[in-house]
PATITOR-574384 format. One line per 3 residues: number of its first residue (from 1); their letters; for each residue x negated, y, z of C-alpha. Coordinates in nm, 3 decimals, always signed. Layout:
% PATITOR-574384
NUM	a	X,Y,Z ~ ...
//
This chain:
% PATITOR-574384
1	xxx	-1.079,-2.767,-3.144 ~ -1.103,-2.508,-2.856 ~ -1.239,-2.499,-2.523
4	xxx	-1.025,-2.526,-2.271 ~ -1.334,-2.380,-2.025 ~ -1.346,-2.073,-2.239
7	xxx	-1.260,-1.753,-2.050 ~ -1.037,-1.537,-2.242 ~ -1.171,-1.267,-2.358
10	xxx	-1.112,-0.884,-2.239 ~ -0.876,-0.698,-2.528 ~ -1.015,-0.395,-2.589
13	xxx	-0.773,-0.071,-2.558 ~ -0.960,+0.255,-2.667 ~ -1.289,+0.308,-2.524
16	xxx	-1.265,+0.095,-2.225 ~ -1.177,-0.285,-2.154 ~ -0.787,-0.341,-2.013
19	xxx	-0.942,-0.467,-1.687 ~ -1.080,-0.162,-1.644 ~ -0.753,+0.027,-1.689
22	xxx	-0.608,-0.209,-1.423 ~ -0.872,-0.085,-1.169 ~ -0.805,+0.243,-1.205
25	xxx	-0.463,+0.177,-1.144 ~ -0.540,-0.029,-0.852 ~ -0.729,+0.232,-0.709
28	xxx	-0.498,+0.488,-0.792 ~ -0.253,+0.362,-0.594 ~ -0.454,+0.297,-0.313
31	xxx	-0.510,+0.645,-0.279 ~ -0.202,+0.726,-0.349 ~ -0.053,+0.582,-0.086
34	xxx	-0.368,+0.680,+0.174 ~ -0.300,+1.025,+0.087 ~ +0.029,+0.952,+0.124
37	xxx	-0.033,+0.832,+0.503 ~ -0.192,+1.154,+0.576 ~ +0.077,+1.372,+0.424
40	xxx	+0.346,+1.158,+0.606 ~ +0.273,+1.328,+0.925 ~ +0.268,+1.724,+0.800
43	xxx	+0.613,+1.602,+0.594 ~ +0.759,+1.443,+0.950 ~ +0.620,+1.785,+1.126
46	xxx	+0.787,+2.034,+0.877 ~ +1.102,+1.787,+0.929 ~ +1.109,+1.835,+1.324
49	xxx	+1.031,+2.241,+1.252 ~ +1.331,+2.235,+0.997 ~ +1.561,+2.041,+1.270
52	xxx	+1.489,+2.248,+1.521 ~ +1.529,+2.645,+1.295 ~ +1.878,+2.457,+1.185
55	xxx	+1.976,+2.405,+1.570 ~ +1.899,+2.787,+1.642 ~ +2.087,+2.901,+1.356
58	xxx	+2.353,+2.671,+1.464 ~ +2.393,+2.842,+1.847 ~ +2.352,+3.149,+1.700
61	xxx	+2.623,+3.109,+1.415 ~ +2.883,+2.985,+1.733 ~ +2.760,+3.227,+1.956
64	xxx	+2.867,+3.542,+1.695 ~ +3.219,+3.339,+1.619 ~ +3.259,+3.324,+1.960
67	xxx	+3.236,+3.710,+2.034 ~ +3.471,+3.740,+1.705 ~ +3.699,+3.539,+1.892
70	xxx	+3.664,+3.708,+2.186 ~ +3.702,+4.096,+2.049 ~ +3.989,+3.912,+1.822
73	xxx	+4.156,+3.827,+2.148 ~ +4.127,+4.097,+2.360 ~ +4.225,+4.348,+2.047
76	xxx	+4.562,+4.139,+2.036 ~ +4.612,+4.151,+2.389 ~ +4.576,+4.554,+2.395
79	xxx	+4.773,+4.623,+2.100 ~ +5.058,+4.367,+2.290 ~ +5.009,+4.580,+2.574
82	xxx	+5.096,+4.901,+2.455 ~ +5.423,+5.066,+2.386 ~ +5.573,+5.088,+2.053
85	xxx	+5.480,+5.469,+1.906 ~ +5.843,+5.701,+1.870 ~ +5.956,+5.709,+1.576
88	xxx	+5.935,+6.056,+1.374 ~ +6.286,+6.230,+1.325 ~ +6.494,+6.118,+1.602
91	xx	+6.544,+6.277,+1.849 ~ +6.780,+6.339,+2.107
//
């Protein structure tokens, strides 16, 4: 008959115990996500930078469609304005 107060023992898994392989994960991931606290706040940074370029490039984008617009409009208005050209070979 067994124990039942035995502890079980640690399998083995190349050099090192499986235990050991879960501390390293534990504490892998611990600073994983510390580092990843730390590199939170450049990431949110670069964010508000990236917000901010994409709002300039947005007034400026309008801003040169608007003076298209603009020129578009006053080219149509002069060309409305003028009279039409004689026609070659008639005359009078």
């Amino acid at each position: 008959m067994r124990s039942a107060n035995r502890s079980k023992p640690h399998v083995e898994a190349g050099d090192h115990k499986m235990s050991d392989d879960r501390e390293l994960h534990r504490a892998a991931k611990a600073n994983r996500e510390r580092l990843a606290v730390a590199h939170r706040e450049v990431v949110l940074q670069e964010e508000a930078k990236n917000a901010v370029d994409i709002r300039e490039n947005m007034a400026r984008l309008k801003e040169l469609r608007l003076a298209k617009e603009a020129q578009e409009a006053r080219t149509k208005i002069s060309k409305a304005n003028q009279r039409p050209a004689p026609r070659p070979g008639r005359s009078r």
